[in-house]
N, C-alpha and C positions, 0 to 999 in steps of 0.2 A: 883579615890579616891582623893577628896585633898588636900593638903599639909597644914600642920598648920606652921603658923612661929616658931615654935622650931624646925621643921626638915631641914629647911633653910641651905644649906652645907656650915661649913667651914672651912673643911681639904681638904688636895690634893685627897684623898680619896673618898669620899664624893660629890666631885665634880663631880669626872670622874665617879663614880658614874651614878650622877645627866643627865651630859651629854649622858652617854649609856642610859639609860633609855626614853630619848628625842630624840633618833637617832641623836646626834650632835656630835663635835668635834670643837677642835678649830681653827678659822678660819683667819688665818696667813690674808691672805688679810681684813679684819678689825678689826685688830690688838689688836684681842683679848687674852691678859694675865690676868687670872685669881689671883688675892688675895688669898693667902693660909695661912697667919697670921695673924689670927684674934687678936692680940695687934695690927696692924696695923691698920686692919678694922677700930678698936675704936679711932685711932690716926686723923684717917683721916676724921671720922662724930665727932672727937673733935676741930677738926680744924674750921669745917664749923660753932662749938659753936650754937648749936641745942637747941632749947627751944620749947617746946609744942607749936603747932598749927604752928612753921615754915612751909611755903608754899618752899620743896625743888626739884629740879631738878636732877635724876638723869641719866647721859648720860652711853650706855651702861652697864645695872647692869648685865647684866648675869646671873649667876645662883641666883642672890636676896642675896650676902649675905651682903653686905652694905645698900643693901637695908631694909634687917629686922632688922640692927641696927638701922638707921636712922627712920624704924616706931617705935622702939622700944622707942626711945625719945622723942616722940608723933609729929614728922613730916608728914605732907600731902605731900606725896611724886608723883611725878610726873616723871616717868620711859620712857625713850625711848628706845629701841630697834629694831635693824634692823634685827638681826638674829630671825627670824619667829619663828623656834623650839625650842630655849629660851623663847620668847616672852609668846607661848603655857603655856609651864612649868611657867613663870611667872603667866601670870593668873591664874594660879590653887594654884598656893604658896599661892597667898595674895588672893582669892576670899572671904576671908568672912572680908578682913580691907577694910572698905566706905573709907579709909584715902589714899588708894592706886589707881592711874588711871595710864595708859598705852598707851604710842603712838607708835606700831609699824611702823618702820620707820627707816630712815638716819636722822640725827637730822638737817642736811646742805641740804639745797635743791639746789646744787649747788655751788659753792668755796666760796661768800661771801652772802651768804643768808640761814637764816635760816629755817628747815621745816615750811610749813606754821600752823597745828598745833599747834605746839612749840610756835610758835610767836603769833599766837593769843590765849595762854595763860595767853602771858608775856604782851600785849595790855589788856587784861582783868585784869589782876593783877593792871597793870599801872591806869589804870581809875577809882579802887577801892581805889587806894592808899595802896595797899599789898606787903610788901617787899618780894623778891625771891632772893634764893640764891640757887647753883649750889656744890653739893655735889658730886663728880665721882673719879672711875678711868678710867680717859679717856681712850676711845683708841687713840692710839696714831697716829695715820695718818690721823685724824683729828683735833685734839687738837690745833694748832696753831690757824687758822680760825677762830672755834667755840669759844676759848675764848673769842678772838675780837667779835664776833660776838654779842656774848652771855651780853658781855658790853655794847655796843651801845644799844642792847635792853632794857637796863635797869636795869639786875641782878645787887642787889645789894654787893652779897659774892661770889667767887668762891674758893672752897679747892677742890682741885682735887691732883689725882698723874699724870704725865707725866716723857717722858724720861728726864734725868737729863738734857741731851744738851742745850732742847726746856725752861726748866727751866731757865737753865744760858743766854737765849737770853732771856727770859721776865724780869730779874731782873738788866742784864749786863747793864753799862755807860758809858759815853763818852768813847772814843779811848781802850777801849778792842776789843777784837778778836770778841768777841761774839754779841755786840752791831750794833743792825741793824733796820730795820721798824718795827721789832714787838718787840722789846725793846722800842721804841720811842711810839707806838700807847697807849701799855697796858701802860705804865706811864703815859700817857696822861691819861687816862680814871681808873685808879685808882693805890691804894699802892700794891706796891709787895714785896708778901715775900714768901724765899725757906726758908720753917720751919724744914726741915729734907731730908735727904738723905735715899734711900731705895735701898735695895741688889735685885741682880737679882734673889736669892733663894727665897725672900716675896711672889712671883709672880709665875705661873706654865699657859702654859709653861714659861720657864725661859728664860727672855730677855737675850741678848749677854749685855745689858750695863745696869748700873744703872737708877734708877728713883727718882725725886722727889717730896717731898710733897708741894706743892704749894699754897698761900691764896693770895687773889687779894680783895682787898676792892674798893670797887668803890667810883672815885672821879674822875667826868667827867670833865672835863677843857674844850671838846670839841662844848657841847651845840648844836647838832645836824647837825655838821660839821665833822662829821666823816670820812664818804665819800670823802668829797673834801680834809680833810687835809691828810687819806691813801693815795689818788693817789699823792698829792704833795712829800710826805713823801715818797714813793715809786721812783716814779721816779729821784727825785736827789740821793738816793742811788744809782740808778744804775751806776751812776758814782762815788762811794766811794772815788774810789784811785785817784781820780783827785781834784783838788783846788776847793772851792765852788764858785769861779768866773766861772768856767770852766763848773762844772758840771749842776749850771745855767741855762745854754747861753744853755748846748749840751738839758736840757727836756725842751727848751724853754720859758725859763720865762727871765726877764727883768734883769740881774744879776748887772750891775751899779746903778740903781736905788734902786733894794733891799739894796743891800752895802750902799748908800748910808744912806736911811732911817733905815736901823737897826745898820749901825755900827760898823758888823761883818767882821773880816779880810776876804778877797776874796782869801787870799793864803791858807787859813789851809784848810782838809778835811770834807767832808760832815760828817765824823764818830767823829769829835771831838767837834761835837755843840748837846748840851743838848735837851732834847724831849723840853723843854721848848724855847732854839732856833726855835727847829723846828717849833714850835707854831707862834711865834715871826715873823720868816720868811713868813709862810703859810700868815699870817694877815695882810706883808708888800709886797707882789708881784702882779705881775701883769702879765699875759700871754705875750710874744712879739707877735707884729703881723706881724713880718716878714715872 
Protein backbone atom coordinates (compact mmCIF):
# COMPACT_ATOMS: atom_id res chain seq x y z
CA UNK A 1 0.00 0.00 0.00
CA UNK A 2 1.66 3.40 -0.38
CA UNK A 3 2.61 5.87 1.84
CA UNK A 4 1.18 9.36 1.55
CA UNK A 5 3.52 12.10 2.69
CA UNK A 6 1.54 12.88 6.03
CA UNK A 7 2.59 9.41 7.25
CA UNK A 8 6.41 10.38 6.63
CA UNK A 9 7.88 9.46 10.41
CA UNK A 10 8.95 11.97 12.71
CA UNK A 11 9.21 10.57 16.26
CA UNK A 12 11.72 8.03 17.59
CA UNK A 13 8.81 6.02 17.44
CA UNK A 14 7.57 6.07 14.19
CA UNK A 15 10.76 5.66 12.87
CA UNK A 16 11.63 2.33 14.31
CA UNK A 17 8.55 1.81 13.44
CA UNK A 18 9.16 2.46 9.80
CA UNK A 19 12.53 0.66 9.93
CA UNK A 20 10.69 -2.88 11.30
CA UNK A 21 8.35 -2.80 8.81
CA UNK A 22 11.49 -2.48 5.96
CA UNK A 23 13.33 -5.18 7.69
CA UNK A 24 16.07 -2.58 8.56
CA UNK A 25 17.96 -1.21 11.30
CA UNK A 26 20.44 1.19 11.66
CA UNK A 27 23.58 0.85 10.03
CA UNK A 28 26.49 2.09 12.32
CA UNK A 29 28.98 1.48 9.31
CA UNK A 30 27.13 4.36 7.35
CA UNK A 31 26.74 6.29 9.78
CA UNK A 32 23.34 6.36 10.00
CA UNK A 33 21.53 8.86 12.86
CA UNK A 34 18.23 9.32 12.48
CA UNK A 35 16.42 13.02 13.14
CA UNK A 36 13.97 12.81 15.88
CA UNK A 37 13.08 16.52 16.24
CA UNK A 38 11.06 17.72 13.93
CA UNK A 39 11.81 21.79 15.13
CA UNK A 40 15.13 20.61 13.92
CA UNK A 41 14.07 19.04 10.69
CA UNK A 42 12.37 22.74 9.83
CA UNK A 43 15.64 24.37 11.18
CA UNK A 44 17.68 22.63 8.82
CA UNK A 45 15.44 22.91 5.23
CA UNK A 46 15.39 26.71 6.83
CA UNK A 47 18.77 26.91 6.47
CA UNK A 48 18.90 25.68 2.89
CA UNK A 49 16.15 28.93 2.51
CA UNK A 50 13.81 26.77 0.22
CA UNK A 51 11.62 28.38 -2.43
CA UNK A 52 9.27 26.49 -4.87
CA UNK A 53 10.77 24.78 -7.72
CA UNK A 54 14.38 24.80 -5.77
CA UNK A 55 16.27 21.84 -7.63
CA UNK A 56 17.47 20.11 -4.03
CA UNK A 57 19.95 17.35 -3.13
CA UNK A 58 19.30 15.18 -0.53
CA UNK A 59 22.23 12.92 0.66
CA UNK A 60 21.09 9.96 2.85
CA UNK A 61 17.16 10.83 3.69
CA UNK A 62 16.33 7.72 5.31
CA UNK A 63 13.26 7.25 6.44
CA UNK A 64 12.01 10.68 4.11
CA UNK A 65 11.39 12.71 6.93
CA UNK A 66 13.44 15.94 5.77
CA UNK A 67 12.64 14.83 2.94
CA UNK A 68 8.68 15.57 3.05
CA UNK A 69 9.55 18.70 4.52
CA UNK A 70 11.69 19.87 1.79
CA UNK A 71 8.84 18.61 -0.82
CA UNK A 72 6.55 20.18 1.42
CA UNK A 73 8.20 23.78 0.32
CA UNK A 74 7.68 22.90 -3.23
CA UNK A 75 11.37 21.54 -3.65
CA UNK A 76 12.37 19.01 -6.58
CA UNK A 77 14.16 16.88 -4.47
CA UNK A 78 16.75 14.71 -5.60
CA UNK A 79 17.38 11.74 -2.93
CA UNK A 80 20.44 9.37 -2.69
CA UNK A 81 20.42 6.41 -0.94
CA UNK A 82 22.60 3.40 -0.43
CA UNK A 83 20.83 1.55 2.03
CA UNK A 84 18.44 -0.52 -0.53
CA UNK A 85 15.47 -1.29 2.13
CA UNK A 86 15.11 2.53 2.83
CA UNK A 87 15.57 3.32 -0.54
CA UNK A 88 12.31 0.56 -1.14
CA UNK A 89 10.24 2.35 1.56
CA UNK A 90 11.38 5.57 0.02
CA UNK A 91 9.90 4.88 -3.33
CA UNK A 92 6.59 3.97 -2.04
CA UNK A 93 6.59 7.17 0.56
CA UNK A 94 6.73 9.72 -2.34
CA UNK A 95 5.47 7.40 -5.40
CA UNK A 96 2.60 9.67 -6.44
CA UNK A 97 5.18 13.37 -6.00
CA UNK A 98 6.68 13.73 -10.06
CA UNK A 99 8.80 16.31 -7.85
CA UNK A 100 10.72 13.45 -6.14
CA UNK A 101 13.51 11.04 -8.15
CA UNK A 102 15.88 8.51 -6.41
CA UNK A 103 19.36 7.36 -6.89
CA UNK A 104 20.10 4.45 -4.96
CA UNK A 105 23.58 4.33 -4.27
CA UNK A 106 26.79 5.69 -2.38
CA UNK A 107 26.73 9.24 -3.38
CA UNK A 108 31.07 9.05 -3.62
CA UNK A 109 32.13 6.69 -6.28
CA UNK A 110 35.30 6.50 -4.50
CA UNK A 111 37.13 9.11 -1.83
CA UNK A 112 37.23 12.18 -4.22
CA UNK A 113 34.62 11.46 -6.99
CA UNK A 114 31.28 11.70 -7.11
CA UNK A 115 28.53 8.86 -8.12
CA UNK A 116 28.32 9.18 -11.47
CA UNK A 117 24.55 9.70 -11.55
CA UNK A 118 24.88 12.50 -8.95
CA UNK A 119 27.27 14.20 -11.21
CA UNK A 120 25.42 13.99 -14.26
CA UNK A 121 22.86 15.70 -12.66
CA UNK A 122 24.72 18.54 -11.50
CA UNK A 123 26.39 18.56 -15.47
CA UNK A 124 22.72 18.89 -16.55
CA UNK A 125 21.79 21.41 -14.12
CA UNK A 126 25.14 23.29 -14.95
CA UNK A 127 24.35 23.61 -18.88
CA UNK A 128 20.70 24.55 -18.13
CA UNK A 129 21.88 27.32 -16.00
CA UNK A 130 19.79 25.61 -12.70
CA UNK A 131 20.90 26.51 -9.29
CA UNK A 132 21.38 23.26 -6.94
CA UNK A 133 21.71 23.17 -3.59
CA UNK A 134 22.37 20.31 -0.99
CA UNK A 135 19.98 19.95 1.84
CA UNK A 136 21.01 16.76 4.35
CA UNK A 137 21.89 15.19 7.30
CA UNK A 138 24.74 13.78 6.26
CA UNK A 139 26.16 10.74 7.26
CA UNK A 140 28.81 11.39 8.66
CA UNK A 141 31.68 9.21 7.41
CA UNK A 142 31.40 10.67 4.42
CA UNK A 143 30.73 14.28 4.87
CA UNK A 144 34.12 15.80 4.61
CA UNK A 145 34.82 14.52 0.91
CA UNK A 146 31.35 15.00 -0.29
CA UNK A 147 31.22 18.42 0.70
CA UNK A 148 34.31 19.22 -1.29
CA UNK A 149 33.03 17.37 -3.67
CA UNK A 150 29.73 18.51 -3.93
CA UNK A 151 31.50 22.33 -4.43
CA UNK A 152 33.74 21.72 -7.27
CA UNK A 153 30.65 20.31 -8.97
CA UNK A 154 28.94 23.34 -8.65
CA UNK A 155 26.29 23.21 -5.78
CA UNK A 156 25.56 26.41 -5.19
CA UNK A 157 24.08 25.95 -1.21
CA UNK A 158 24.90 23.28 1.20
CA UNK A 159 22.97 23.25 4.83
CA UNK A 160 23.57 20.18 6.17
CA UNK A 161 24.04 18.69 9.96
CA UNK A 162 27.51 16.93 10.55
CA UNK A 163 29.59 16.01 13.73
CA UNK A 164 30.49 19.29 15.38
CA UNK A 165 34.39 18.45 15.02
CA UNK A 166 34.09 18.11 11.09
CA UNK A 167 32.11 21.59 11.45
CA UNK A 168 34.87 23.34 13.51
CA UNK A 169 37.43 22.16 10.75
CA UNK A 170 35.28 23.68 7.83
CA UNK A 171 34.89 26.99 9.43
CA UNK A 172 38.37 27.08 11.81
CA UNK A 173 41.52 29.91 10.71
CA UNK A 174 44.71 30.32 10.69
CA UNK A 175 46.77 28.84 13.72
CA UNK A 176 43.72 27.05 15.56
CA UNK A 177 43.87 23.45 16.54
CA UNK A 178 41.31 22.78 14.17
CA UNK A 179 42.56 24.47 10.84
CA UNK A 180 43.81 22.10 8.15
CA UNK A 181 43.19 21.32 4.15
CA UNK A 182 39.56 21.11 4.62
CA UNK A 183 39.38 24.33 6.43
CA UNK A 184 41.45 25.88 3.59
CA UNK A 185 39.73 24.04 0.49
CA UNK A 186 35.95 24.86 1.65
CA UNK A 187 36.99 28.57 2.21
CA UNK A 188 38.45 28.63 -0.97
CA UNK A 189 35.36 27.50 -2.70
CA UNK A 190 32.69 29.25 -0.58
CA UNK A 191 31.32 31.14 2.89
CA UNK A 192 31.05 29.13 5.87
CA UNK A 193 28.94 29.22 8.55
CA UNK A 194 28.03 26.91 11.96
CA UNK A 195 24.51 28.30 12.31
CA UNK A 196 23.70 26.15 15.50
CA UNK A 197 24.91 23.50 17.68
CA UNK A 198 22.65 20.25 17.89
CA UNK A 199 22.49 17.65 21.19
CA UNK A 200 23.11 14.22 20.69
CA UNK A 201 19.40 13.51 21.99
CA UNK A 202 17.98 15.40 18.28
CA UNK A 203 19.29 12.38 16.65
CA UNK A 204 18.43 8.46 17.43
CA UNK A 205 20.51 6.53 17.55
CA UNK A 206 22.31 8.86 19.79
CA UNK A 207 25.74 10.07 18.81
CA UNK A 208 28.50 9.99 21.57
CA UNK A 209 29.21 13.87 20.49
CA UNK A 210 27.47 16.74 19.23
CA UNK A 211 26.54 17.86 15.76
CA UNK A 212 26.31 20.95 13.82
CA UNK A 213 24.28 22.84 11.63
CA UNK A 214 26.14 23.96 8.76
CA UNK A 215 25.49 26.51 5.47
CA UNK A 216 28.33 26.87 2.89
CA UNK A 217 27.42 29.38 0.18
CA UNK A 218 29.48 29.00 -2.68
CA UNK A 219 32.05 31.35 -3.82
CA UNK A 220 34.66 29.62 -5.89
CA UNK A 221 38.03 31.43 -5.90
CA UNK A 222 39.28 28.10 -7.51
CA UNK A 223 37.98 28.34 -11.12
CA UNK A 224 38.57 24.78 -12.00
CA UNK A 225 41.77 24.16 -10.14
CA UNK A 226 40.53 22.37 -7.54
CA UNK A 227 42.36 19.37 -8.08
CA UNK A 228 45.73 20.71 -8.48
CA UNK A 229 45.44 23.38 -5.56
CA UNK A 230 43.89 20.04 -3.08
CA UNK A 231 46.92 18.21 -3.75
CA UNK A 232 49.33 21.42 -3.17
CA UNK A 233 47.19 22.28 -0.11
CA UNK A 234 47.40 18.70 1.12
CA UNK A 235 50.80 17.91 0.88
CA UNK A 236 52.47 20.98 2.54
CA UNK A 237 50.17 20.21 5.50
CA UNK A 238 51.73 17.14 5.76
CA UNK A 239 54.56 18.90 7.22
CA UNK A 240 52.35 21.35 9.53
CA UNK A 241 54.75 21.49 12.34
CA UNK A 242 57.72 22.26 10.37
CA UNK A 243 58.66 26.00 8.91
CA UNK A 244 57.06 26.64 5.41
CA UNK A 245 60.67 26.73 4.02
CA UNK A 246 61.10 23.31 5.28
CA UNK A 247 57.91 21.93 4.53
CA UNK A 248 58.34 23.17 0.84
CA UNK A 249 61.56 21.78 0.03
CA UNK A 250 60.27 18.18 1.97
CA UNK A 251 56.64 17.91 -0.93
CA UNK A 252 58.95 19.09 -3.39
CA UNK A 253 58.33 22.40 -4.67
CA UNK A 254 60.82 25.17 -5.08
CA UNK A 255 60.57 26.86 -1.49
CA UNK A 256 63.41 30.04 -2.22
CA UNK A 257 61.79 30.93 -5.03
CA UNK A 258 58.12 30.89 -3.79
CA UNK A 259 59.42 33.00 -0.66
CA UNK A 260 60.77 34.85 -2.76
CA UNK A 261 57.94 35.94 -5.18
CA UNK A 262 55.10 35.87 -2.42
CA UNK A 263 56.91 37.44 0.38
CA UNK A 264 55.80 34.94 2.91
CA UNK A 265 58.19 34.26 6.01
CA UNK A 266 59.83 30.85 5.26
CA UNK A 267 60.04 30.45 9.41
CA UNK A 268 56.32 30.47 10.32
CA UNK A 269 54.11 27.21 10.01
CA UNK A 270 52.26 25.95 7.02
CA UNK A 271 49.07 26.31 9.70
CA UNK A 272 49.44 30.12 10.15
CA UNK A 273 48.91 31.21 6.40
CA UNK A 274 45.30 32.02 5.34
CA UNK A 275 43.34 29.75 2.53
CA UNK A 276 43.93 32.89 0.63
CA UNK A 277 47.94 32.34 1.26
CA UNK A 278 47.50 29.10 0.26
CA UNK A 279 46.01 30.34 -3.05
CA UNK A 280 48.81 32.80 -3.27
CA UNK A 281 51.31 30.12 -2.99
CA UNK A 282 49.66 27.37 -5.21
CA UNK A 283 49.78 30.32 -8.10
CA UNK A 284 53.52 31.19 -7.27
CA UNK A 285 55.29 27.69 -7.26
CA UNK A 286 56.81 25.75 -9.25
CA UNK A 287 57.67 21.76 -8.86
CA UNK A 288 61.64 21.18 -8.13
CA UNK A 289 63.23 19.01 -10.57
CA UNK A 290 65.54 17.65 -8.43
Amino acid sequence: MSVTITDVPQTKTQIQQILESAGAEPQHRLGQNFMIDQNLVKCVADAGEIRPLDRVIEIGPGTGTLTSELLSRGAAVLAVEIDRKLAATLRETFAAHDTFRLIEGDALDGKHRLNADLLSFLQTAKQESLATKLVANLPYNIASPLVIELLIAGVSMLAFTVQKEVGDRLRAGPGHDAYGPLSVMAQLLGKVEVLRTLPPQAFWPRPTIDSALVRITRDDRLHGQAADVGAFVHAVFSYRRKTLRKALSEAGYEADELLTRTGFDGKSRPEEFSPGDFLTMFQSCRKSTA
